[in-house]
N, C-alpha and C positions, 0 to 999 in steps of 0.2 A: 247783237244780231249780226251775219254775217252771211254773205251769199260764196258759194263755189260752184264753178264750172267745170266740168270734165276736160280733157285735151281732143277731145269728138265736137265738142261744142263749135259751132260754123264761126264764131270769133276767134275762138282759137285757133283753130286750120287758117284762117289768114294772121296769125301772131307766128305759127310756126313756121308756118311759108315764111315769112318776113326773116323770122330767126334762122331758116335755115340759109337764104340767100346768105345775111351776115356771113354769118360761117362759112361761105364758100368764099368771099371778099376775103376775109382773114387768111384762107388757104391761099388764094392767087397772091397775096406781099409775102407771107411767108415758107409757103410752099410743102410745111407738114400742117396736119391736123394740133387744134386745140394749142398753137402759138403763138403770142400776140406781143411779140416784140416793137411790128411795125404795124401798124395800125390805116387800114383805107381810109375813105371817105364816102361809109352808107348811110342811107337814109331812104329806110321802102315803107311804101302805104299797098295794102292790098284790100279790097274787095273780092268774095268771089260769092256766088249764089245762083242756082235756077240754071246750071251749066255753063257759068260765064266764071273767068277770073279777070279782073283788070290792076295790073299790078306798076305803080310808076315808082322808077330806080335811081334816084339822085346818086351817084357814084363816081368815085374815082378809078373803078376797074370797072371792063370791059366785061360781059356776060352773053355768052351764045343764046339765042332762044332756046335752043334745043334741052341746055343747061338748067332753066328755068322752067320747063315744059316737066322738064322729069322730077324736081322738085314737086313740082305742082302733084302731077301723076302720085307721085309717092306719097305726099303727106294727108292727100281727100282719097287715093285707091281709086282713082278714076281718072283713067288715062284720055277721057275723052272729051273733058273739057275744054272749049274756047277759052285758050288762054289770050292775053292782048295784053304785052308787054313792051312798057316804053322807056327809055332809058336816056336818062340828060347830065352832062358835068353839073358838079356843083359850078354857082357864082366865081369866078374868076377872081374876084375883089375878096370876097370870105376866104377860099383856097387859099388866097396869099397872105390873108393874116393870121390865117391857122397852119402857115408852117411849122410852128414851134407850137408843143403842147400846152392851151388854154381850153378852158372852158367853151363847151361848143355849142351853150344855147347859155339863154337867161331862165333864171327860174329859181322856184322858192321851194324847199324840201323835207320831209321829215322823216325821222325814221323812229317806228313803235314796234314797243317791245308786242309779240304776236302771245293773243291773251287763250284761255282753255276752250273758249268756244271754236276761235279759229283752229287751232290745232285738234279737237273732234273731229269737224267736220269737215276737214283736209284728210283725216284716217278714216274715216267712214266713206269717203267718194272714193279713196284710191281705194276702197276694199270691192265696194261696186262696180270699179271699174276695172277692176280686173276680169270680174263675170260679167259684165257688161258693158264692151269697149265701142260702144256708141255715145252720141250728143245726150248730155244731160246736165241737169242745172238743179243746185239745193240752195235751200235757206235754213241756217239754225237760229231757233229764237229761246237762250235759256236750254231746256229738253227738248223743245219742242222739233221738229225736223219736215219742212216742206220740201218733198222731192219728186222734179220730173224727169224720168227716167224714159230715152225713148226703146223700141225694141224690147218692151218689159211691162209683161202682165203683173205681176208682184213682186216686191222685193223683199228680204229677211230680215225687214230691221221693222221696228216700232216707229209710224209717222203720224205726227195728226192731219197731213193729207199725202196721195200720193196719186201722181197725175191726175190732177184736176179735171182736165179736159177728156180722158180718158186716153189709151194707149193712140201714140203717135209714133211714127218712124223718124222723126228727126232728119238734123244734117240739112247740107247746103240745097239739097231741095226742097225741103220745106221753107228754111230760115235762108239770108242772108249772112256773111259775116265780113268784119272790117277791122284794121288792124286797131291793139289799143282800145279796145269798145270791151272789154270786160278788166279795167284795172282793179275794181273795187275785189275782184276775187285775187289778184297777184300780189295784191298789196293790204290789204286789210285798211288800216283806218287812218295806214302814211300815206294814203294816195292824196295827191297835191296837184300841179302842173304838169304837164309833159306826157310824155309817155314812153312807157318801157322797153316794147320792142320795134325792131326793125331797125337797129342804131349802134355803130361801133362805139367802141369804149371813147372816144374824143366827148363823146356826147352827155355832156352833165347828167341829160334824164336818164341815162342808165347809169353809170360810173356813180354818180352822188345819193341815187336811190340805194343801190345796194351798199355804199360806206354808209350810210346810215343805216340800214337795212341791217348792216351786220354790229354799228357798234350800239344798236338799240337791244340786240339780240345775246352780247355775247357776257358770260358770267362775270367776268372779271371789269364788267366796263363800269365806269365811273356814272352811270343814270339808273337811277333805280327804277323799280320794276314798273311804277306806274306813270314814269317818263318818257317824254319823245326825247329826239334828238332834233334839231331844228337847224337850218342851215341857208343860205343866198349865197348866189352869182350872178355875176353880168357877161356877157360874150366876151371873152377874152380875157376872162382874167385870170390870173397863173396861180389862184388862191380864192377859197372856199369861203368863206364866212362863217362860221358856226355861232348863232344867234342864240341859242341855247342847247348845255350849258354853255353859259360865258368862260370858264375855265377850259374851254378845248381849243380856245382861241382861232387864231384862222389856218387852214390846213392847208398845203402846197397840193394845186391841182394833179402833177404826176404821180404823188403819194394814192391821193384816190384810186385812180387809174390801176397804179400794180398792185393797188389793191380788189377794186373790182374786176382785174382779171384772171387775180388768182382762182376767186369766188366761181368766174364764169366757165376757167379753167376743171377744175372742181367738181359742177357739177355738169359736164359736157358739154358746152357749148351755147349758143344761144336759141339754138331752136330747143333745146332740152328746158332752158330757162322759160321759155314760151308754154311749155306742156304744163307747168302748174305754177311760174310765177315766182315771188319770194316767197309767198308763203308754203311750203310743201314739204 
């Protein structure tokens, strides 16, 4: 059983706001698109709903509102939101023990291999949502397919329900959303602690989710198919734990890193990472 949400879905529009601030943190240290040699210090939590955004920016670079405003504008298409943007240095005391690359949170991780249900109905949503680029939320159970689709009298596929409630217009005036509030659809059945957007690569709950993420995923990797990858850290440490398997031993935290930024590199960025997650 497995839920997916659309990139319309009002959690996602504050995962992609959050991902695209990232992205422009990354452009201000390195100054072209999609380089991440130097790395900031972000961390954004967003709400936005019922015409409000409130978005607070733990940061190492500075951010115009204006800058923010047109993020905002661009990713809800409603340039006329009450935005309420607050912005504070990280801790003075963490800044200075994370000058050298460690581990930027504590936390426990896994990474699974993505099974035939997930990847259905990850090709079925993005096929609906290509003709219907609104808020919409599925569940696949086996065959079965719960889908509520807003902006949509019927759909073309076989459901055993669809829009329960009957046709709704969706989106952040009906619904609320908050950043991290739909992992269970990004991540399938490796969601653990943490969460995945709104976070430069310093940050275990991104960096360690997607090395697991990829080496639960990739043909040649030493876990077979109905394995996790399993992994610890603690703040600061220059090395990963891989709990299981025991054979992977422990892995140098900058290895992660160039490694989850190839990945973020890859598939455009982080607000792209935001639109459907690992799983997509």
């Amino acid at each position: 059983m497995f839920e997916k949400v659309n990139p319309s879905h009002s959690d996602k529009l504050a995962d992609r706001i959050a991902g695209a601030i990232v992205d422009l943190a990354y452009l201000k240290v390195n100054e072209k698109p999609l380089c991440y040699d130097k790395h900031p210090k972000v961390a954004v939590e967003v709400l936005l709903g019922h015409n409000r955004c409130f978005i607070i920016n733990e940061t190492s670079e500075h951010f115009d509102k204006n800058e923010i405003n047109d993020i905002v504008a661009r990713i809800t298409s409603n340039a006329f939101l009450d935005v309420e943007y607050i912005e504070v240095p990280q801790d003075t005391i963490l800044a200075h023990n994370q000058e050298t690359l460690h581990c930027g949170d504590n936390g426990i991780f896994k990474g699974v291999k993505i099974n035939d249900e997930e990847k259905e109905l990850t090709r079925i949503v993005k096929l609906i949502y290509d003709k219907y680029p609104f808020d919409g939320k599925y569940i696949i159970n086996n065959d079965d397919i719960i889908a509520c689709q807003s902006n949509c009298k019927e759909l073309p596929i076989d459901t055993i329900a669809f829009n329960p409630l009957g046709y709704w217009t969706g989106g952040i005036d009906v619904d609320s959303g908050a950043t991290n509030r739909k992992l269970g659809s990004d991540m399938g059945r490796a969601v653990t602690g943490g969460g995945l957007h709104g976070k430069d690569l310093t940050k275990a709950d991104v960096s360690v989710n997607i090395y697991l993420h990829i080496k639960a995923n990739t043909k040649d990797s030493v876990v077979k198919y109905e394995d996790e990858v399993e992994a610890c850290c603690a703040i600061g440490d220059d090395k990963v734990k891989i709990i299981y398997p025991t054979s992977y031993g422990n892995i140098d935290y900058d290895e992660i890193v160039k490694v989850a930024s190839a990945y973020i590199k890859d598939i455009g960025g982080f607000e792209k990472l935001a639109e459907w997650g690992l799983i997509r």
